[in-house]
BABA-449529 format. One record per atom (N, C-alpha, C, CB): atom name; x, y, z. Coordinates in steps of 0.001 Angstrom, whole numbers, plus 500000, padded with zeros to 6 digits. Last residue first. Glycine has a CB too. Layout:
# residues N
['CA', [X, Y, Z]] ...
This chain:
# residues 135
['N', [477315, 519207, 439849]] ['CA', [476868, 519947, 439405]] ['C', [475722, 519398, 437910]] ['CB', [478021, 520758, 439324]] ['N', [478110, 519134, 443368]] ['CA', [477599, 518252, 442548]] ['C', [477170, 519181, 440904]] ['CB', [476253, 517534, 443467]] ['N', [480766, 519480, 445300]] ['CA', [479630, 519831, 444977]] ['C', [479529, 518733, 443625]] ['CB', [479523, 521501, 444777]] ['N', [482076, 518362, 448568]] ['CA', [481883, 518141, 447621]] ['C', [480735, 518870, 446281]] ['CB', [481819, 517137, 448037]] ['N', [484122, 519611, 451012]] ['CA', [482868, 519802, 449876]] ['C', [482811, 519229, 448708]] ['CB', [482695, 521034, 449436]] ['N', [485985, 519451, 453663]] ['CA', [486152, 519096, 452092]] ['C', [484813, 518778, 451673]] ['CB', [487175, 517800, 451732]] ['N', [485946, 519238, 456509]] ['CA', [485426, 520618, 455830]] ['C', [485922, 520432, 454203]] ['CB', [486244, 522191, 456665]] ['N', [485812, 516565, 456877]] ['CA', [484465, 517538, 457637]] ['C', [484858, 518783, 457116]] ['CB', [484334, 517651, 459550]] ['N', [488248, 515536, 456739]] ['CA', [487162, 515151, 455260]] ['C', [485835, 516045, 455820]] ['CB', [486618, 512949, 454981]] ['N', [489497, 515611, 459265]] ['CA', [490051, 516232, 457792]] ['C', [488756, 516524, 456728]] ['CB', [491199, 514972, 456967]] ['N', [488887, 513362, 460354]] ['CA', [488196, 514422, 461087]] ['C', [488718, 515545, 459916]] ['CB', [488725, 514665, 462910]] ['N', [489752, 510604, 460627]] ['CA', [488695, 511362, 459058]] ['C', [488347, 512317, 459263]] ['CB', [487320, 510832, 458491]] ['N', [491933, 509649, 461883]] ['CA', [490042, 509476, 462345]] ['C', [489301, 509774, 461113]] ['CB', [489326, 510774, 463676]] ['N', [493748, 510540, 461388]] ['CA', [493711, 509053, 461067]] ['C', [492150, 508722, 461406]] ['CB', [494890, 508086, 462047]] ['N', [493876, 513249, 460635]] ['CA', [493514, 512516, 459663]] ['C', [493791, 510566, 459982]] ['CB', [494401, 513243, 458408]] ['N', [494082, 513478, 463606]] ['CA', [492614, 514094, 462845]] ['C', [492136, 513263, 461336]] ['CB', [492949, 515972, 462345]] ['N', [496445, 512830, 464330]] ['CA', [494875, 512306, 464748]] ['C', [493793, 512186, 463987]] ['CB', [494307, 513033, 465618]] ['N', [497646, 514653, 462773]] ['CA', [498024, 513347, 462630]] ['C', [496798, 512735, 463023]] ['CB', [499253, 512920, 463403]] ['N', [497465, 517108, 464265]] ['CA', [496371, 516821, 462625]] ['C', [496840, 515472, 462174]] ['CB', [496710, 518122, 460999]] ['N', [497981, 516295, 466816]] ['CA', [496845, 516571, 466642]] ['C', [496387, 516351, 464977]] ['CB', [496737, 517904, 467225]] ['N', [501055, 516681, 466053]] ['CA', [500328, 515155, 466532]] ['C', [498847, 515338, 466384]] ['CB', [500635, 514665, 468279]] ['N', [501211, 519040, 465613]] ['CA', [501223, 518122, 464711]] ['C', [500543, 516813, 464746]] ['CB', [502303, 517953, 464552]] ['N', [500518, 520424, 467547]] ['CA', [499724, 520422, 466535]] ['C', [500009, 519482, 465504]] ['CB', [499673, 521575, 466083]] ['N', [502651, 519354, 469626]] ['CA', [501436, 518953, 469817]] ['C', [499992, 518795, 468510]] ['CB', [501204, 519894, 470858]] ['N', [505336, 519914, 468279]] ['CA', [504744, 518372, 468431]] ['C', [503165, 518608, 468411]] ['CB', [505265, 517515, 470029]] ['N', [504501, 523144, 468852]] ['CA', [504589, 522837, 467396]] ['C', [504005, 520831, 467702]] ['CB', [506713, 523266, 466612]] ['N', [504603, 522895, 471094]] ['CA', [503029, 522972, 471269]] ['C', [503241, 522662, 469203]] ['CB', [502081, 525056, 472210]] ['N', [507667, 522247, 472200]] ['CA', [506296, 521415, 472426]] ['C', [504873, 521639, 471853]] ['CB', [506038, 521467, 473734]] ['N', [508798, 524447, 470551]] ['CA', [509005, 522779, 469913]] ['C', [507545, 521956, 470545]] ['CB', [510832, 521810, 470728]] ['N', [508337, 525885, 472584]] ['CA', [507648, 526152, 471220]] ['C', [507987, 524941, 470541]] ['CB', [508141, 527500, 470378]] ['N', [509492, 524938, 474646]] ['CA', [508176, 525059, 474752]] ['C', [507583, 525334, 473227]] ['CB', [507874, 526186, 475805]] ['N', [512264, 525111, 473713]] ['CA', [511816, 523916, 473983]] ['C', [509668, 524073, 473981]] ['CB', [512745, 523490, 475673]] ['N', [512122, 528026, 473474]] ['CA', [512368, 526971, 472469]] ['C', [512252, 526237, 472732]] ['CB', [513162, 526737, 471933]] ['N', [511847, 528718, 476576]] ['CA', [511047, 529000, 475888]] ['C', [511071, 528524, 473917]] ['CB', [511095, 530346, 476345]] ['N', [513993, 528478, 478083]] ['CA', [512610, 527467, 478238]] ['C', [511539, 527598, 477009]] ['CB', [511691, 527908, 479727]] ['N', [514978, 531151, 479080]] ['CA', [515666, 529624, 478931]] ['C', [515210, 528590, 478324]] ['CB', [515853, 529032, 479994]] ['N', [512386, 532285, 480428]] ['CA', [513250, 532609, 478366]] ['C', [513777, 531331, 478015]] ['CB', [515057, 533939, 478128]] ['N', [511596, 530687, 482126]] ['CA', [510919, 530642, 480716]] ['C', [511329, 531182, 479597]] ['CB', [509840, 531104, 480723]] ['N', [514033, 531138, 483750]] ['CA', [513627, 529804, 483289]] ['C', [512545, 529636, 481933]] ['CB', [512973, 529168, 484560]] ['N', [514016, 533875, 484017]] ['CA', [514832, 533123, 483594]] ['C', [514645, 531908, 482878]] ['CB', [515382, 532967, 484400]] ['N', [511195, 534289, 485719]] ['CA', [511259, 534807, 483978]] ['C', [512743, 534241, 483339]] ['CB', [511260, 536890, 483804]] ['N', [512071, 532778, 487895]] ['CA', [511151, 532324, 486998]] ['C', [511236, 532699, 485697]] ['CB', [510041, 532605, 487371]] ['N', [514415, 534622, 488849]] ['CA', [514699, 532781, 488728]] ['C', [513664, 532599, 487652]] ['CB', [514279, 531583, 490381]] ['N', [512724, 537078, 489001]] ['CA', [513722, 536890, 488099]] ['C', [514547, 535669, 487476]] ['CB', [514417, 537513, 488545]] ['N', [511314, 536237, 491188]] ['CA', [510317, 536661, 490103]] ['C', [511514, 536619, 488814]] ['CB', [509449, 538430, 490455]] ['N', [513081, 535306, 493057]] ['CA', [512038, 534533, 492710]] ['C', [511774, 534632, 491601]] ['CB', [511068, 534660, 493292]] ['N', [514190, 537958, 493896]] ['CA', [515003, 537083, 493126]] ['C', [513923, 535695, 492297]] ['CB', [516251, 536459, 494345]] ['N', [511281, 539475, 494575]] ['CA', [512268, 539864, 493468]] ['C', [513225, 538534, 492878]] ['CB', [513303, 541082, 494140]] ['N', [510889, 537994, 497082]] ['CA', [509989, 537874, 496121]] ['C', [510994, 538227, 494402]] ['CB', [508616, 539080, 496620]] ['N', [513455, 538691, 498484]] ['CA', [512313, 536996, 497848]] ['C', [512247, 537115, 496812]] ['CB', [510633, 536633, 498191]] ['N', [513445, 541409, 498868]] ['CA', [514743, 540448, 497986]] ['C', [513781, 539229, 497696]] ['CB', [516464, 539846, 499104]] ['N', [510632, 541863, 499876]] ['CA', [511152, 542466, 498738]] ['C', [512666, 541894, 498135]] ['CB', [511219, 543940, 499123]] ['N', [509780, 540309, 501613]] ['CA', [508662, 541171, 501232]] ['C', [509430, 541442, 500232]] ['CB', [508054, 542337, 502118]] ['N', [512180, 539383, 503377]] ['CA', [510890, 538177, 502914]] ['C', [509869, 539483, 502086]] ['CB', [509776, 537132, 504798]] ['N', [514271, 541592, 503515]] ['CA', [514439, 539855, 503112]] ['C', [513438, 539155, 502287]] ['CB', [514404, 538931, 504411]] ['N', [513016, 543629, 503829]] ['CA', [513549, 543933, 503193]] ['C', [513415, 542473, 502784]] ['CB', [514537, 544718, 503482]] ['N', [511602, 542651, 506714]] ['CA', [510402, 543461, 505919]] ['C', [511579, 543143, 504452]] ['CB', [509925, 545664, 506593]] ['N', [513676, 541457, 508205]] ['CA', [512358, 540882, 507997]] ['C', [511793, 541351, 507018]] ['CB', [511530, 540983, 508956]] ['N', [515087, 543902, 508770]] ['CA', [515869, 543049, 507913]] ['C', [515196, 542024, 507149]] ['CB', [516810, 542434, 508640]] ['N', [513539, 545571, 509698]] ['CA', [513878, 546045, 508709]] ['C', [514294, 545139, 507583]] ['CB', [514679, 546821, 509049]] ['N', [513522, 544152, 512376]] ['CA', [511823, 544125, 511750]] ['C', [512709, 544776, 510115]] ['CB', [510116, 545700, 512908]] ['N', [516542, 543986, 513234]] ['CA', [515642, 542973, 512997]] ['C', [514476, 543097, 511912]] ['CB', [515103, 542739, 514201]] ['N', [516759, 547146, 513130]] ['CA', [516981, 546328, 512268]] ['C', [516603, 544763, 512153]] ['CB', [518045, 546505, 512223]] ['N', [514854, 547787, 515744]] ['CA', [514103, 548234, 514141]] ['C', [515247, 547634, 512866]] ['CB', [513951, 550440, 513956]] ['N', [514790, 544225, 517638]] ['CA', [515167, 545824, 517433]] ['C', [514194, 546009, 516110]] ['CB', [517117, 546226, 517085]] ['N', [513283, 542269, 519905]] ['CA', [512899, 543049, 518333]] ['C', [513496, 543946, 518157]] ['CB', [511617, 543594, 518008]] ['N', [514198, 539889, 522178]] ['CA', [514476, 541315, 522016]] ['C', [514480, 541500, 520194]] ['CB', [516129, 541728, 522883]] ['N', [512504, 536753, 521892]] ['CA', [513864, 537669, 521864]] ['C', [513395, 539002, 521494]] ['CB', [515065, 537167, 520742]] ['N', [509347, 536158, 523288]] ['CA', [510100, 536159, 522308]] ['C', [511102, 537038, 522568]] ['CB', [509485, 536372, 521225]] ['N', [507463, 533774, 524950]] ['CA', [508226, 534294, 524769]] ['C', [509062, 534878, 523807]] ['CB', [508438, 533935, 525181]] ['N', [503862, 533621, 522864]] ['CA', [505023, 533035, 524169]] ['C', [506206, 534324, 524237]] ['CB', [506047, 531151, 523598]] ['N', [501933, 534198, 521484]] ['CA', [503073, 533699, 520950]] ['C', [503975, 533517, 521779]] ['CB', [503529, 534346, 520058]] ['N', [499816, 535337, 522100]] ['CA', [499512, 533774, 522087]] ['C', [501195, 533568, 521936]] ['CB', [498295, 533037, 520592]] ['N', [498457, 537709, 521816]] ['CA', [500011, 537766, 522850]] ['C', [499815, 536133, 523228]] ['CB', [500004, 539141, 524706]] ['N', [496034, 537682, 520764]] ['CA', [497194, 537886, 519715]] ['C', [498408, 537845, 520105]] ['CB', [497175, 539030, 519079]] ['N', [493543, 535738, 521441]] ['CA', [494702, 536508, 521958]] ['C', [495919, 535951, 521205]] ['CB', [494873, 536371, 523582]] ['N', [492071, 534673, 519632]] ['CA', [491922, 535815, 520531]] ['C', [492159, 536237, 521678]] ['CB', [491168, 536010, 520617]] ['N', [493832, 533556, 517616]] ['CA', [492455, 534911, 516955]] ['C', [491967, 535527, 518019]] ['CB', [490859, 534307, 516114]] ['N', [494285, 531339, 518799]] ['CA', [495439, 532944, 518410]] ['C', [494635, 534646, 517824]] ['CB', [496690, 532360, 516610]] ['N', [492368, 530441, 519928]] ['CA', [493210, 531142, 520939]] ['C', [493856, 532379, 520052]] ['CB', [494429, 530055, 521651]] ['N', [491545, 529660, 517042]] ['CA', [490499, 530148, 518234]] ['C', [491014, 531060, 518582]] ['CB', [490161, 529362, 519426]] ['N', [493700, 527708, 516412]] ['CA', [493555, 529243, 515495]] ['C', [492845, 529969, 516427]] ['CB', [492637, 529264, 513896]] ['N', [492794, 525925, 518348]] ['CA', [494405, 526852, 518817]] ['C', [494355, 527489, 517804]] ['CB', [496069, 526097, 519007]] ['N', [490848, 524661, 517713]] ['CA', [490647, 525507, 518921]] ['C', [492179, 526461, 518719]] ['CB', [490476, 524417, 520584]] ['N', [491629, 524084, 514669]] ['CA', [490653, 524869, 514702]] ['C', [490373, 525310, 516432]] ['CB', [489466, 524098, 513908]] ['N', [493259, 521472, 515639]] ['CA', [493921, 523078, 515218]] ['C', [492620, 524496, 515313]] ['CB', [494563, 522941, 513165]] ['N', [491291, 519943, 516549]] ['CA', [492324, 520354, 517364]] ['C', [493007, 521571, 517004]] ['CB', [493205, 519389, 517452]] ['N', [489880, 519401, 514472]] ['CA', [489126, 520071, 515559]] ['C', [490177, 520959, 516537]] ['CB', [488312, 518876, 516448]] ['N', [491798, 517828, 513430]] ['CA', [491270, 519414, 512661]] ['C', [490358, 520202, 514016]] ['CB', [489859, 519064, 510892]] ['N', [492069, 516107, 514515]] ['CA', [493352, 516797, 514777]] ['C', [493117, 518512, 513903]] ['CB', [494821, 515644, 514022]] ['N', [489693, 514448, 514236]] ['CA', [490373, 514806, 515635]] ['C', [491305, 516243, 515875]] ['CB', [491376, 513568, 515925]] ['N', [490049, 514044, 511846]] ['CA', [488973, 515157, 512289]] ['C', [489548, 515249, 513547]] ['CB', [487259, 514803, 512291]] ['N', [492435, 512761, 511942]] ['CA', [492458, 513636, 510649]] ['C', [491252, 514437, 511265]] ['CB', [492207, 512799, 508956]] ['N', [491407, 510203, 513077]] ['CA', [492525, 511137, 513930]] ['C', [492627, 512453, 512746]] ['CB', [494403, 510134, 514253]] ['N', [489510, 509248, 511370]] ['CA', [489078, 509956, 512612]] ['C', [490396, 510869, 513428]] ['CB', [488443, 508705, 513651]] ['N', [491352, 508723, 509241]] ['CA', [490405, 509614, 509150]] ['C', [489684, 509988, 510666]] ['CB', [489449, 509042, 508111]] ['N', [495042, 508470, 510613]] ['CA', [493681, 507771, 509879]] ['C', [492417, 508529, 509647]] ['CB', [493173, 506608, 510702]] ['N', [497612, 509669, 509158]] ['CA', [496512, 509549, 510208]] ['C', [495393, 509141, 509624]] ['CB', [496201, 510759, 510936]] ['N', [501155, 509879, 508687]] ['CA', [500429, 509191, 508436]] ['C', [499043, 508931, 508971]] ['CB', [501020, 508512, 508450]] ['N', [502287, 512737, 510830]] ['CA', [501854, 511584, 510123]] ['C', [501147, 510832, 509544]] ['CB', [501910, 511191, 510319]] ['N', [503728, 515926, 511291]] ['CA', [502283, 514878, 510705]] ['C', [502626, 513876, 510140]] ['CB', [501274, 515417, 509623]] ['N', [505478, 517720, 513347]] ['CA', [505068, 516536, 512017]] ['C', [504195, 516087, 512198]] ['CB', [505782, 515386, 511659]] ['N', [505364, 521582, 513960]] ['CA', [505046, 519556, 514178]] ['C', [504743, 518899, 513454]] ['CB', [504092, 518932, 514929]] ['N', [508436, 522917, 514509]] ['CA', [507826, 522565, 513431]] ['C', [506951, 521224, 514043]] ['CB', [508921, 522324, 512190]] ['N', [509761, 525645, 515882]] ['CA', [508837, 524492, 516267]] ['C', [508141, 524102, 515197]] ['CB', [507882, 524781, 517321]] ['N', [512556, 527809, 515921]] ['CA', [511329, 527870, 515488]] ['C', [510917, 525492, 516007]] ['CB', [511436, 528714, 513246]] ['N', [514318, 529791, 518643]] ['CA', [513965, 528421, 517900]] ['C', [512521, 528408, 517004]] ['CB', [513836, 527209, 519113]] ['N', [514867, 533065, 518574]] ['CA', [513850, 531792, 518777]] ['C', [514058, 530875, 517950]] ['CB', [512437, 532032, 518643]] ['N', [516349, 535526, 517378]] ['CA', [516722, 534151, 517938]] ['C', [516656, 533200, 518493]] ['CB', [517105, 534027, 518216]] ['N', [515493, 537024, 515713]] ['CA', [515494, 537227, 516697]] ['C', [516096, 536643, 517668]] ['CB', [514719, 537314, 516803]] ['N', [514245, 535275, 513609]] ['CA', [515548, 536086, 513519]] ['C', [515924, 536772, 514284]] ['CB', [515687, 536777, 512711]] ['N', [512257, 534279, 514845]] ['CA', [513331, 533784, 514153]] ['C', [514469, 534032, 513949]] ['CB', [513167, 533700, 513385]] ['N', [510599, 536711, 515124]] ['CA', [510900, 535824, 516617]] ['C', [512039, 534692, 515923]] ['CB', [509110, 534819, 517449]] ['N', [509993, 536874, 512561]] ['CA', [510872, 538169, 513833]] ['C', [510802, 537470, 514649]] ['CB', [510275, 539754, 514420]] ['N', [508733, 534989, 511420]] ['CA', [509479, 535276, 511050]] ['C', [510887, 536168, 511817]] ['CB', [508821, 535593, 510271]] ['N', [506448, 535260, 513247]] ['CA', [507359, 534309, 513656]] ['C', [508126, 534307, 512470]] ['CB', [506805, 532958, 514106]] ['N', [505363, 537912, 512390]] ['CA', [505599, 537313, 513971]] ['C', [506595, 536291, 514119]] ['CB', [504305, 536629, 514582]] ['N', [504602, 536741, 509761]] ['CA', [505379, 538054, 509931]] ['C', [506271, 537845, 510978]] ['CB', [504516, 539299, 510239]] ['N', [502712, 535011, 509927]] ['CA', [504047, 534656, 509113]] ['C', [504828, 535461, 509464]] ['CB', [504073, 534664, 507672]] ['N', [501147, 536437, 510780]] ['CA', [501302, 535335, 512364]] ['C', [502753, 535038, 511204]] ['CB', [499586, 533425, 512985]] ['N', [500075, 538294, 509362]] ['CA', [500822, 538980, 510412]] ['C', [501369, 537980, 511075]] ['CB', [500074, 539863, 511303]] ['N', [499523, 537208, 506990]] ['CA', [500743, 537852, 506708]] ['C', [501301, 537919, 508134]] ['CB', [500589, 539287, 505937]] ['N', [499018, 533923, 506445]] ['CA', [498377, 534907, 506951]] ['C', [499344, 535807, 507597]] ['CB', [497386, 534452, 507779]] ['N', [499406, 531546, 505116]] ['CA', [499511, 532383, 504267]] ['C', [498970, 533883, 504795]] ['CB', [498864, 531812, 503145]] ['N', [501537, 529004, 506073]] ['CA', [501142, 529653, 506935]] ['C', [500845, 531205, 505942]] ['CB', [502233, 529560, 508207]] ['N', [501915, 525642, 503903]] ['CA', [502197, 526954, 504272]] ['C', [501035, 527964, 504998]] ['CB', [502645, 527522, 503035]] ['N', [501084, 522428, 505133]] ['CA', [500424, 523780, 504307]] ['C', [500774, 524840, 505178]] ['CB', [498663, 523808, 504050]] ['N', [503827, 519827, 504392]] ['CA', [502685, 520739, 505270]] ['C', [502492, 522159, 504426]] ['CB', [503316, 521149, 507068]] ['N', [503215, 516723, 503406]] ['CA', [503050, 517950, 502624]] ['C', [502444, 518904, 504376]] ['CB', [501596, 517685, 500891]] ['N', [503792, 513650, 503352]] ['CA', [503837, 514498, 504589]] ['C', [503603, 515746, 503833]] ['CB', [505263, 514454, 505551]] ['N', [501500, 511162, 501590]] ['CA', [502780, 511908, 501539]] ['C', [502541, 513259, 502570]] ['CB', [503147, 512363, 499842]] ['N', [501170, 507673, 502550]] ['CA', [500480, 509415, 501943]] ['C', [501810, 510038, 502563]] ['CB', [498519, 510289, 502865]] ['N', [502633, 504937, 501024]] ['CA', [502396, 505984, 502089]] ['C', [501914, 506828, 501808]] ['CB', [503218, 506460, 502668]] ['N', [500514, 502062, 499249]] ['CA', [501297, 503465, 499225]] ['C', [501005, 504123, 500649]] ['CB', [500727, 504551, 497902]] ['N', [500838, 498836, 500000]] ['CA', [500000, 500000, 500000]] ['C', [500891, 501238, 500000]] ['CB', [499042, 499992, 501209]] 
């Protein structure tokens, strides 16, 4: 039987990503918990379970325990790093890869039409716009 695969789902809510981004670099350990393999009742079990501790953090926002001393280069170095070098080198890796990429991709969709009117005429799908008239 196949294992299910461990995938955890990124944290996409800016201020708690923010928070423990600066408590990171700050010099908190960060706490990752694994998931395993769970059966469907431990899978609702464990949703019920997160859904009370979003609860707590939604209300109380001083949920986050102890954290290291925040200077304004810490939060600067946070804001500059993850909001604007990321994203930027990211956005420049990608448009790299599709110039790079981009003759191979036109070779692919050229195969594709080809293979397609290859189809077409092994089906007869060709002979649907050839007229015959009669006179």
């Amino acid at each position: 039987m196949n294992k299910p695969v461990d995938v955890s789902i990124p944290d996409l809510r800016f201020e708690q990503s923010f928070m423990r981004s600066l408590q990171v670099y700050s010099g908190k350990k960060e706490v990752k918990e694994e998931v395993k393999g769970l059966s469907d009742i431990e899978l609702e079990l464990l949703g019920e379970e997160i859904d009370l501790k979003e609860q707590l953090e939604v209300d109380d926002t001083l949920n986050m325990g102890p954290i290291g001393q925040i200077t304004p280069s810490i939060v600067m170095y946070a804001i500059v790093k993850d909001q604007i070098l990321m994203p930027l080198l990211q956005g420049f890796l990608w448009t790299g890869l599709l110039i790079v990429g981009r003759p191979f991709l036109r070779q692919v969709v050229l195969w594709g039409l080809q293979s397609g009117t290859y189809v077409a005429n092994m089906v007869g799908l060709n002979r649907l716009h050839q007229r015959t008239y009669v006179m």
